[in-house]
MARNUKOL-645977 format. One record per atom (N, C-alpha, C): residue in one letter; x, y, z. Coordinates in steps of 0.1 Angstrom, whole numbers, padded with zeros to 4 digits, always signed. Atoms other than C-alpha are relative to their C-alpha. Layout:
N
AXYZ/...
! end
This chain:
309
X+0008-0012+0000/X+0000+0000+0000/X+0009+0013+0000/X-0009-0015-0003/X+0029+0025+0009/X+0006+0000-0015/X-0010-0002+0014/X+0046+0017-0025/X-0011+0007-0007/X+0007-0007+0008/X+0018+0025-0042/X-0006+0014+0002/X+0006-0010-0005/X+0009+0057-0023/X+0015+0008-0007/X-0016-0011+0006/X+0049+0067-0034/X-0001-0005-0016/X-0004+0003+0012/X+0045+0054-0069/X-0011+0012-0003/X+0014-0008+0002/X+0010+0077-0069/X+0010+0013-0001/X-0002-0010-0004/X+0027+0104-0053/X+0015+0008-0010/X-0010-0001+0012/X+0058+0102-0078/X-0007+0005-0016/X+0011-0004+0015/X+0033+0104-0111/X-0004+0014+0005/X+0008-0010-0003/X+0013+0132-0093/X+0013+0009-0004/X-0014-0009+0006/X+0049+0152-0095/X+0004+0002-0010/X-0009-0003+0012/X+0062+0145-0127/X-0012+0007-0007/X+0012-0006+0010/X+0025+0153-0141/X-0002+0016+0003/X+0002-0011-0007/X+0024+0186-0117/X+0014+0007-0010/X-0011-0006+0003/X+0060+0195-0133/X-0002-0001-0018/X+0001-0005+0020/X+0051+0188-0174/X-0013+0008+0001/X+0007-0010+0004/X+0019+0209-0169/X+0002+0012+0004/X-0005-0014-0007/X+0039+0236-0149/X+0008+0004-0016/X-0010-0004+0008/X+0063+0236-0178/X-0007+0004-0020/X+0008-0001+0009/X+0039+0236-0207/X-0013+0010-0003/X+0007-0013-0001/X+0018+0264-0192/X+0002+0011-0001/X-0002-0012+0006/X+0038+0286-0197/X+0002+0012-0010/X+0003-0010+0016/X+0030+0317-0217/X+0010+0009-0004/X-0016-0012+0001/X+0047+0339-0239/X+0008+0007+0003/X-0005-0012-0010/X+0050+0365-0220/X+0015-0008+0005/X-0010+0003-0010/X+0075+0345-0200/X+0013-0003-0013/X-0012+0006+0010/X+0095+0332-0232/X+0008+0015-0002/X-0005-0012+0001/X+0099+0369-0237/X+0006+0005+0005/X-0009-0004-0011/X+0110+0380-0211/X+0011-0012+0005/X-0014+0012-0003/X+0138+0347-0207/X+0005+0006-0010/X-0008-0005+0012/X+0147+0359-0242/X+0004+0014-0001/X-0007-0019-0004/X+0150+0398-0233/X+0014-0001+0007/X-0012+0001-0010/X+0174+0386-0205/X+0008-0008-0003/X-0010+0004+0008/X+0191+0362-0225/X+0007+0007-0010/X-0006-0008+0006/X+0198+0394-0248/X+0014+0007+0007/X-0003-0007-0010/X+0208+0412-0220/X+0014-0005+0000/X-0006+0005-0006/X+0233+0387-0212/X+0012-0005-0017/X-0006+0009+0014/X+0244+0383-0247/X+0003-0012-0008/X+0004+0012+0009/X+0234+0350-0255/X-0014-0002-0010/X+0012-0001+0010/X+0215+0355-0284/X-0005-0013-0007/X+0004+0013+0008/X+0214+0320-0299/X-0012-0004+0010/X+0013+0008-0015/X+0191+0309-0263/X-0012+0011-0007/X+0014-0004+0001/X+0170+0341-0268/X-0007-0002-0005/X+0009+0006+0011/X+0161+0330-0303/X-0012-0010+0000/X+0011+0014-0004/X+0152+0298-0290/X-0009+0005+0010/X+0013-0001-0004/X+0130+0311-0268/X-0009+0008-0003/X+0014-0010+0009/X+0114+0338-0287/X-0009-0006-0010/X+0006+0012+0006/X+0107+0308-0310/X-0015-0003+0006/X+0004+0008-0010/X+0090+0290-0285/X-0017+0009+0006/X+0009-0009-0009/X+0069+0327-0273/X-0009-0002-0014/X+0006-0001+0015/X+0058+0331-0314/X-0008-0016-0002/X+0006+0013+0002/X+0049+0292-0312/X-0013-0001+0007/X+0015+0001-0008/X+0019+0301-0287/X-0004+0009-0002/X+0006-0012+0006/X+0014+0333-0298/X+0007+0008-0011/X-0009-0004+0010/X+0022+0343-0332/X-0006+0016-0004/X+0004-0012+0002/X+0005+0374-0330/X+0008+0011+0008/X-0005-0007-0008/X+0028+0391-0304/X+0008+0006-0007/X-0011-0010+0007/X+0047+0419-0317/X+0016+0001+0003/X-0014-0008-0004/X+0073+0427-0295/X+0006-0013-0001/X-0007+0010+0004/X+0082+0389-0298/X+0008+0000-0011/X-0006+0000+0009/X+0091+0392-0333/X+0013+0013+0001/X-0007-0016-0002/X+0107+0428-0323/X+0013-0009+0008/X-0013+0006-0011/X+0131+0412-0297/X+0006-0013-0009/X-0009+0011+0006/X+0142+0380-0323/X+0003+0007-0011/X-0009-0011+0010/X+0150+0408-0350/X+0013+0004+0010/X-0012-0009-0009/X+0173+0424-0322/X+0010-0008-0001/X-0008+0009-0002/X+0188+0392-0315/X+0008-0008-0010/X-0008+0005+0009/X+0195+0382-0350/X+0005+0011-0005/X-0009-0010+0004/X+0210+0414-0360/X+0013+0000+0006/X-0018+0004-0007/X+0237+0410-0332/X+0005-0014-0003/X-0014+0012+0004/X+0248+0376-0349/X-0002+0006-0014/X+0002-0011+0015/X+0243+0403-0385/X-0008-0015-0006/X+0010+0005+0013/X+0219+0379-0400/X-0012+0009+0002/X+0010-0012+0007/X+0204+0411-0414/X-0011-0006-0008/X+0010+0003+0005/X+0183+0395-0435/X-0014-0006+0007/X+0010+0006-0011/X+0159+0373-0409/X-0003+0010+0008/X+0005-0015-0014/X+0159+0403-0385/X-0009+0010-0008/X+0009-0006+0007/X+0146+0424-0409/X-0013-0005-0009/X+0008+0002+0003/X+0120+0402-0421/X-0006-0003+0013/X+0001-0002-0013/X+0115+0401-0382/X-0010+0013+0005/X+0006-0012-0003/X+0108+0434-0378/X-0010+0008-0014/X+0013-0006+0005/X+0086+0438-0408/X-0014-0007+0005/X+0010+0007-0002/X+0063+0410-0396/X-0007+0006+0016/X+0002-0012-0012/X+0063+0435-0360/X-0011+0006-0003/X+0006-0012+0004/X+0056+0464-0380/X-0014-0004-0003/X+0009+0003+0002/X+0027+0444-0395/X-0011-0005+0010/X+0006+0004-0011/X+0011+0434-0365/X+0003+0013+0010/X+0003-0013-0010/X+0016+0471-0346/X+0009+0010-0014/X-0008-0011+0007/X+0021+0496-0375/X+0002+0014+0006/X+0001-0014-0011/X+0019+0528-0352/X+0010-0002+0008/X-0012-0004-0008/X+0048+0519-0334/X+0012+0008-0007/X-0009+0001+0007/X+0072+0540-0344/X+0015-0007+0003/X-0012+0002-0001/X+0100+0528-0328/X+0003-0012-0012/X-0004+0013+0012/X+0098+0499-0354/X+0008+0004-0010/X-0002-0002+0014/X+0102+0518-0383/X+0017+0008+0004/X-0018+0000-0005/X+0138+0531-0365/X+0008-0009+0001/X-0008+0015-0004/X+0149+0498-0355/X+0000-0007-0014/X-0001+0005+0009/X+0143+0484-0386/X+0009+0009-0013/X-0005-0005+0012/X+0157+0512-0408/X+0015+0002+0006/X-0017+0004-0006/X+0189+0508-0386/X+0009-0015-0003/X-0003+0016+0005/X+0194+0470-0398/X-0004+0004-0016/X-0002-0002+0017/X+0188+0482-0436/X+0011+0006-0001/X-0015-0007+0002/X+0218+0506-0431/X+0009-0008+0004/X-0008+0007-0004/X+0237+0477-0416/X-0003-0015-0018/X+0002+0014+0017/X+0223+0455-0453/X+0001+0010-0012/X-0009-0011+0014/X+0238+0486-0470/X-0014+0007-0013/X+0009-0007+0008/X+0202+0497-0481/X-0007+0015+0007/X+0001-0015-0009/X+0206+0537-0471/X-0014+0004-0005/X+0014-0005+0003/X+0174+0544-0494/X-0014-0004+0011/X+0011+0006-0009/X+0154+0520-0473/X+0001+0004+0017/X-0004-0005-0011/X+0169+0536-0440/X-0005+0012+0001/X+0005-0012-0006/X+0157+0569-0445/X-0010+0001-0003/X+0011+0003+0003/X+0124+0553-0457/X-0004+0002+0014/X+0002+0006-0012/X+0121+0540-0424/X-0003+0011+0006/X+0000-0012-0013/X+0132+0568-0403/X-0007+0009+0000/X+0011-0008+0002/X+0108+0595-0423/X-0014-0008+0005/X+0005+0003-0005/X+0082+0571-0413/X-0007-0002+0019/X-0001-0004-0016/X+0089+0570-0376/X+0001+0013+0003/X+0000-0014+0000/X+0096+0605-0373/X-0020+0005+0000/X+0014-0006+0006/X+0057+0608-0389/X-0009-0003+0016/X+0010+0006-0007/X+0044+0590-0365/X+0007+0004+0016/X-0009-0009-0008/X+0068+0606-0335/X+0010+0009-0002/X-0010-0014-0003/X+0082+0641-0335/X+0012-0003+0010/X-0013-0011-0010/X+0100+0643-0302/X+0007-0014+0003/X-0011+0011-0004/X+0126+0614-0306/X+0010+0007-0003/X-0010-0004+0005/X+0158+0629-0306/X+0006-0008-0001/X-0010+0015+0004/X+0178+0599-0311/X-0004-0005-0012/X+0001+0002+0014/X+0165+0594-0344/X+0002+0010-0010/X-0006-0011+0011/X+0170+0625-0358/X+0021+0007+0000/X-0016+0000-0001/X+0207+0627-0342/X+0008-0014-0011/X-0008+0011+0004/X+0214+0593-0356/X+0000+0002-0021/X+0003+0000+0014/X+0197+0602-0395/X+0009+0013+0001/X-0011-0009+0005/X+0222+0635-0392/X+0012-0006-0003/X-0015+0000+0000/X+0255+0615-0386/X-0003-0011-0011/X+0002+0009+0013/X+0241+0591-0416/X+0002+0011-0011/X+0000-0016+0010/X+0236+0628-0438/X+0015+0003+0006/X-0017-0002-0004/X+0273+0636-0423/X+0006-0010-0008/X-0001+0017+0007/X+0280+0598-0439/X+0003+0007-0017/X+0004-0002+0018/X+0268+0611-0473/X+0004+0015-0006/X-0011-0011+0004/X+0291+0649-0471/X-0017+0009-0003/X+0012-0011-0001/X+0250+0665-0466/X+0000+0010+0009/X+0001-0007-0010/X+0260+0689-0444/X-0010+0006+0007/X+0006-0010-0003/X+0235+0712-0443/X-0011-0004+0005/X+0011+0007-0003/X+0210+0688-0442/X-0004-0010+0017/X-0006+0006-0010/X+0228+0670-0412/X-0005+0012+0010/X+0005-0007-0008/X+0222+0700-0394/X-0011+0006+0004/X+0013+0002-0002/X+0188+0703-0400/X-0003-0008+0010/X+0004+0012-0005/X+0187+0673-0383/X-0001+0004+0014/X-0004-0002-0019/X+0205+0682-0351/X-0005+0010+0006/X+0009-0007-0006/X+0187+0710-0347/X-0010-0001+0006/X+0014+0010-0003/X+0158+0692-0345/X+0003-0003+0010/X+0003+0009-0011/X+0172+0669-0319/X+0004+0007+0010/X-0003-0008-0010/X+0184+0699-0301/X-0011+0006+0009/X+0014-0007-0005/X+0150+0714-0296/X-0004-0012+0005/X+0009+0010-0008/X+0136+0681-0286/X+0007-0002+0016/X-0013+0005-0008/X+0170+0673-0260/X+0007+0006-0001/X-0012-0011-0004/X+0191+0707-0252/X+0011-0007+0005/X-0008+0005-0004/X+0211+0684-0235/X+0010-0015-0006/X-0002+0011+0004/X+0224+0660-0259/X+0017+0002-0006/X-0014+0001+0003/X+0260+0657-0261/X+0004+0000-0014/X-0002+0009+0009/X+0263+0635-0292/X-0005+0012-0009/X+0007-0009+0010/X+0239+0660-0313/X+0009+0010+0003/X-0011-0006+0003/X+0264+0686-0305/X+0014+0000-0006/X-0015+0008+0009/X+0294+0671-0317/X-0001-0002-0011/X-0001+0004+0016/X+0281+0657-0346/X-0005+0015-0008/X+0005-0013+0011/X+0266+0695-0357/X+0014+0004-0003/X-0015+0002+0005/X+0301+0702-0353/X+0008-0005-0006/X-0008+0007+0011/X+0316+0679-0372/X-0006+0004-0013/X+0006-0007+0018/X+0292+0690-0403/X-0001+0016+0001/X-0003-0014+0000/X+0301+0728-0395/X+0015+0003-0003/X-0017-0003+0003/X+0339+0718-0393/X+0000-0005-0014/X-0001+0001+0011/X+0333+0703-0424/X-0004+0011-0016/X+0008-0015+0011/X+0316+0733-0442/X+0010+0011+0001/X-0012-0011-0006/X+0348+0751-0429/X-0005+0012+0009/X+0006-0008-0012/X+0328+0769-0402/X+0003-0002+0014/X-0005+0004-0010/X+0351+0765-0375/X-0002+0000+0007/X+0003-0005-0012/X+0342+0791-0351/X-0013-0007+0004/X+0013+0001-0007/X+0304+0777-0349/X+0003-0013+0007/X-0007+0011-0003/X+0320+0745-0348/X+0004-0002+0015/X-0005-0001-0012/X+0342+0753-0319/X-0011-0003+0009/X+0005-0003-0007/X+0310+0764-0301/X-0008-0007+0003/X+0008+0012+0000/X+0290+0734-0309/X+0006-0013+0011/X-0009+0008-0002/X+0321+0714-0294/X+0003+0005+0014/X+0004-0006-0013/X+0322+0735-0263/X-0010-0002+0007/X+0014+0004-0006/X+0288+0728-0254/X-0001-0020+0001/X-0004+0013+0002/X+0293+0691-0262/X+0010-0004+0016/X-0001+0004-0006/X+0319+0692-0237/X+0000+0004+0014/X+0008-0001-0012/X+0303+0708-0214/X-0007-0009+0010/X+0012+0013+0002/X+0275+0681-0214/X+0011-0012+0012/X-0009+0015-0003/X+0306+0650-0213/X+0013+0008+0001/X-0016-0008+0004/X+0338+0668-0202/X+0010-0008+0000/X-0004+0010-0006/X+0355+0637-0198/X+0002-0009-0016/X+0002+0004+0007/X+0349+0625-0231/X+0013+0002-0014/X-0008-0005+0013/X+0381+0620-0256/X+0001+0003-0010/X+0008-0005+0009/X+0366+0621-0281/X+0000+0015-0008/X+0003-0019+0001/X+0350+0656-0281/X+0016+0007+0002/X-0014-0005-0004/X+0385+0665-0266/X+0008+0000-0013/X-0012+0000+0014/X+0405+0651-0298/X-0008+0013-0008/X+0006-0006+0010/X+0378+0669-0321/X+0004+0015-0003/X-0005-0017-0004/X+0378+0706-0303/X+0015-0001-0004/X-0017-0001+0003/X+0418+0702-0307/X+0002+0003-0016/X-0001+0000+0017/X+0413+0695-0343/X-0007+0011-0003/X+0013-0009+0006/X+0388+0723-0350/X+0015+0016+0006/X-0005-0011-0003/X+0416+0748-0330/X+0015+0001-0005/X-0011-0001+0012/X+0443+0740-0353/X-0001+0007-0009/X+0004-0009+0007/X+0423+0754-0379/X-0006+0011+0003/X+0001-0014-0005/X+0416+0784-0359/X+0013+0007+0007/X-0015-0010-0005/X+0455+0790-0352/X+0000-0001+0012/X-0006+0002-0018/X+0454+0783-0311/X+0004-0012+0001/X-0007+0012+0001/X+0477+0757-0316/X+0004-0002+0016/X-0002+0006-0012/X+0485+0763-0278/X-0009-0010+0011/X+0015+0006-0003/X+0447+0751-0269/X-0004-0009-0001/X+0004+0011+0007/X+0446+0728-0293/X+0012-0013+0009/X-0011+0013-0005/X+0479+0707-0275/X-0004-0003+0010/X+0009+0006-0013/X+0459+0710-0241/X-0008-0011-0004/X+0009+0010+0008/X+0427+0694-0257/X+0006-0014-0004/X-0004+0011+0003/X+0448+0665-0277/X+0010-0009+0013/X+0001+0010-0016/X+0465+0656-0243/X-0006-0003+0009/X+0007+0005-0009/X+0440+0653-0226/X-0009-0009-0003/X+0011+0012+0005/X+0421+0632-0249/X+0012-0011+0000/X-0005+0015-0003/X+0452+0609-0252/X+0002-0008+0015/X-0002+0005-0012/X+0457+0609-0214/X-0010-0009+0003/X+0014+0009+0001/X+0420+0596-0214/X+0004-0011-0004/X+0003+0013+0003/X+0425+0574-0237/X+0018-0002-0015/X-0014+0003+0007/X+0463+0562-0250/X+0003-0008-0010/X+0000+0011+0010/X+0454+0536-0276/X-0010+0006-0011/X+0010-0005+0011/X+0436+0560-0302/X+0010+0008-0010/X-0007-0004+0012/X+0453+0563-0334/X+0004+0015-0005/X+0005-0011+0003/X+0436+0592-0341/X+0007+0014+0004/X-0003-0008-0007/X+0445+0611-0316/X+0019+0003-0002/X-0023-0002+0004/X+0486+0609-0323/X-0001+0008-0012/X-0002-0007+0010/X+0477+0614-0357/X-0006+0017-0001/X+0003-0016-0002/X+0460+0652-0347/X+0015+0008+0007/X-0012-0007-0008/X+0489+0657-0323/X+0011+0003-0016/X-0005+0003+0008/X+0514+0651-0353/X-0003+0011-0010/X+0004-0014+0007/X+0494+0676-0372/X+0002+0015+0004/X+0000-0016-0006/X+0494+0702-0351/X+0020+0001+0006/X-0015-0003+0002/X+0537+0697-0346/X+0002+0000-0015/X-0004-0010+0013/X+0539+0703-0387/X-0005+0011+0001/X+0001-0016+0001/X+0515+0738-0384/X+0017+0005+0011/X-0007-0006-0006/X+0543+0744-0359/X+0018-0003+0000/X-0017+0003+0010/X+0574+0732-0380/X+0004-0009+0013/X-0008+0008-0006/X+0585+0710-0353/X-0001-0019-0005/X-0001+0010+0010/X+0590+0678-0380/X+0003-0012+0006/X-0007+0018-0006/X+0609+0649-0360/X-0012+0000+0013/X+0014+0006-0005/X+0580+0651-0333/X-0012-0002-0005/X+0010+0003+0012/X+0554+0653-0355/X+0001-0017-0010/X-0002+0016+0000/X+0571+0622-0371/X-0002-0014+0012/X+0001+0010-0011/X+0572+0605-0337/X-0015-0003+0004/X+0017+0001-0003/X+0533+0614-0333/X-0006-0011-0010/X+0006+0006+0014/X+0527+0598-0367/X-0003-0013+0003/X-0007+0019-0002/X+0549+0565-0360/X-0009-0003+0013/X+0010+0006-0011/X+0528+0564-0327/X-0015-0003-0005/X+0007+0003+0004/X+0498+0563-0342/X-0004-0014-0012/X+0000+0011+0012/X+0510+0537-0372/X+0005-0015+0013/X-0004+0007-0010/X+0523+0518-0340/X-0016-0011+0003/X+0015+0002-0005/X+0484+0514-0332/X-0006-0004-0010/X+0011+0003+0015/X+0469+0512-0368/X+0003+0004-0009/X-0016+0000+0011/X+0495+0497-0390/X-0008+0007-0015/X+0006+0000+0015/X+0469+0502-0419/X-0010+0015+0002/X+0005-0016+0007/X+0463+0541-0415/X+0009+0009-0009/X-0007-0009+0009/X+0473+0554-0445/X+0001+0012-0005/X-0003-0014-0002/X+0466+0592-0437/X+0012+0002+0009/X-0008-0002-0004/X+0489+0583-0411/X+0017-0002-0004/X-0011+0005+0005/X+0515+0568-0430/X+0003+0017-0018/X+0001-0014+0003/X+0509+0604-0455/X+0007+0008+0002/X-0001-0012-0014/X+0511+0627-0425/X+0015-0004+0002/X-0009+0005-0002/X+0545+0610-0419/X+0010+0003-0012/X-0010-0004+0008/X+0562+0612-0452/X-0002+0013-0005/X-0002-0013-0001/X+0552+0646-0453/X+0011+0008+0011/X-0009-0007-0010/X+0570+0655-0424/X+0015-0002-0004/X-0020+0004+0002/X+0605+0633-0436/X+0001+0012-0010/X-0002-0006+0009/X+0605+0652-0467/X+0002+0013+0000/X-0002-0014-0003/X+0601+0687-0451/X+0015-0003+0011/X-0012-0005-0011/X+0628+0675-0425/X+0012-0011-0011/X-0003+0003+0012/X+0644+0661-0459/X+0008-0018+0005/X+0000+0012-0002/X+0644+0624-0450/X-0007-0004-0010/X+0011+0009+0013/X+0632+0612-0486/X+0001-0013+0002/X+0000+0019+0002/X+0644+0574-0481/X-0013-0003+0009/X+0011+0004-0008/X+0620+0572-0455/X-0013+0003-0001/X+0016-0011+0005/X+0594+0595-0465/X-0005-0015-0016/X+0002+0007+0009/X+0593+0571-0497/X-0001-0016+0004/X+0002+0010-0006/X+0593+0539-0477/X-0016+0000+0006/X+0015-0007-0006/X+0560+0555-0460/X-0011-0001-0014/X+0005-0002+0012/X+0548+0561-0492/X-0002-0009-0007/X+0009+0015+0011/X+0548+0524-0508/X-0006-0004+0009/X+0008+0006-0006/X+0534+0515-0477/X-0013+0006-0002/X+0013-0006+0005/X+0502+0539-0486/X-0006-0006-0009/X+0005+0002+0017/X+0503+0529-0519/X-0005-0014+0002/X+0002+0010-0001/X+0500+0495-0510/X-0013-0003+0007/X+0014+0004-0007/X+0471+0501-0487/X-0013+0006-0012/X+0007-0007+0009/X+0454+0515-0518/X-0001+0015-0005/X+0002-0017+0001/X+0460+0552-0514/X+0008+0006-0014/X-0006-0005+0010/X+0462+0571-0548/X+0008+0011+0000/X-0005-0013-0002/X+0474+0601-0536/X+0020-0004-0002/X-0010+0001-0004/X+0505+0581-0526/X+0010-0006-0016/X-0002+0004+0011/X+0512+0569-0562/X+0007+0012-0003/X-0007-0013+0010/X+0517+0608-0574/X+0007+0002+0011/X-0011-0003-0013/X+0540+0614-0543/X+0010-0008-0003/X-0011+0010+0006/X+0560+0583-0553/X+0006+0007-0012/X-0005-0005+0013/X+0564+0597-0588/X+0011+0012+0001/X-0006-0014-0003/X+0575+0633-0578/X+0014-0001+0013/X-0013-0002-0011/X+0601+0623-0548/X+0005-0014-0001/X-0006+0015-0003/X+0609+0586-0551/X+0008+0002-0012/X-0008+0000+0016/X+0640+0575-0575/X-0012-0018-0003/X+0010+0016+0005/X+0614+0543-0593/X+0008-0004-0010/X-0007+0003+0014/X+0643+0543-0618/X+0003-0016+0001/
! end
């Protein structure tokens, strides 16, 4: 009798445990698979967003979160038939039509990206993060003016947005409007003062406004920040040729090519400087290495100072 009360009592459990496991609703798959995003195991979330879409194929934000998920392993193509089947089942969201025209620019279809984003936009004005992000895409494509349309926008929506300052700046420094530049870049690091970034930028922007002593604060302090940025050597480097001092300017270069063997503005920047500090063998060494990384420029440089006899 007792066996059979533990053989009962054994069944009653395992049956209590497959209908505990079988009841479970989407919702829950969803949320396992949010937090397996979270966690950056995307292949689990899949499977369980699977799993949420298998008992309810009508749930939106399911398809929305296994688009996310396959975008971070870039199978762009599935994510974005992901997030159309969202959109089709909650067309009024805009955030869809952002998220999804952010995975077309990642499948290299920019027309279908600003499809997108004009759509979202229609259906929400006050997203600044979509209109900062469609400026530095117009920044992308040398639209300046347009780019700033943009930021202005996300300025009025978000006075406080770092990122949309910077980037107006960068399409002001590009229109050779330094000074607004500057002041865009000022405010920026107002916001993040901490930020190397912003720091390299302003430096760069005060080169071409001649305070080359302002500009050396700024580029040290962005490399102090951060000492593994190419970039940043190669502004320093720039700003010792405006100031004729050639062999450090060379040493900024080679620090930066130290970092990122395959910059070939920096390898440029470099045989410019030999050649003013009349080091052609080297300058010309610099020079096939350009050429080799594809740079044309470095071809007519070869021609004019190299012997190719």
């Amino acid at each position: 009798m007792k066996k059979l009360a533990k053989s009962i009592l054994c069944l009653l459990m395992l049956l209590f445990t497959i209908f505990n496991i079988g009841c479970k609703s989407d919702t829950y798959y969803v949320n396992s698979g949010r937090n397996k995003i979270l966690k950056k195991d995307y292949k689990g979330a899949i499977e369980d967003l699977d799993i949420s879409i298998k008992i309810n194929s009508n749930a939106w934000q399911a398809y929305a979160d296994r688009a996310l998920a396959k975008e971070k392993l870039n199978d762009y193509e599935s994510s974005l038939l992901d997030y159309s089947k969202a959109i089709q089942l909650n067309p009024k969201e805009a955030k869809l039509y952002f998220l999804r025209g952010l995975v077309k620019y990642l499948y290299k279809d920019t027309v279908g990206t600003f499809g997108d984003f004009a759509i979202s936009i229609s259906l929400n004005h006050n997203n600044a993060e979509i209109y900062t992000i469609r400026g530095v895409l117009k920044n992308a494509k040398k639209e300046y003016p347009n780019a700033i349309s943009d930021f202005d926008s996300a300025l009025i929506i978000n006075p406080n947005s770092a990122e949309a300052y910077a980037s107006r700046g960068d399409a002001k420094y590009n229109l050779k409007d330094y000074k607004n530049a500057l002041e865009d870049y000022d405010k920026a690091i107002q916001i993040e003062p901490k930020s190397p970034f912003f720091l390299n930028a302003r430096g760069r922007i005060k080169i071409e406004l001649k305070d080359y002593n302002n500009a050396l604060i700024d580029i040290n302090k962005a490399i102090e920040i951060k000492p593994n940025a190419a970039e940043f050597y190669n502004n320093l480097g720039k700003l010792k040729m405006e100031l004729k001092d050639y062999n450090d300017a060379i040493t900024q270069f080679s620090y930066a090519i130290e970092i990122k063997d395959n910059y070939t503005e920096a390898y440029l920047n470099k045989a410019d400087a030999e050649i003013k500090s009349a080091k052609t063998q080297n300058a010309c060494l610099d020079l096939n290495k350009a050429k080799e990384l594809g740079d044309k420029e470095a071809e007519k440089l070869i021609k004019k100072f190299c012997n190719t006899k």
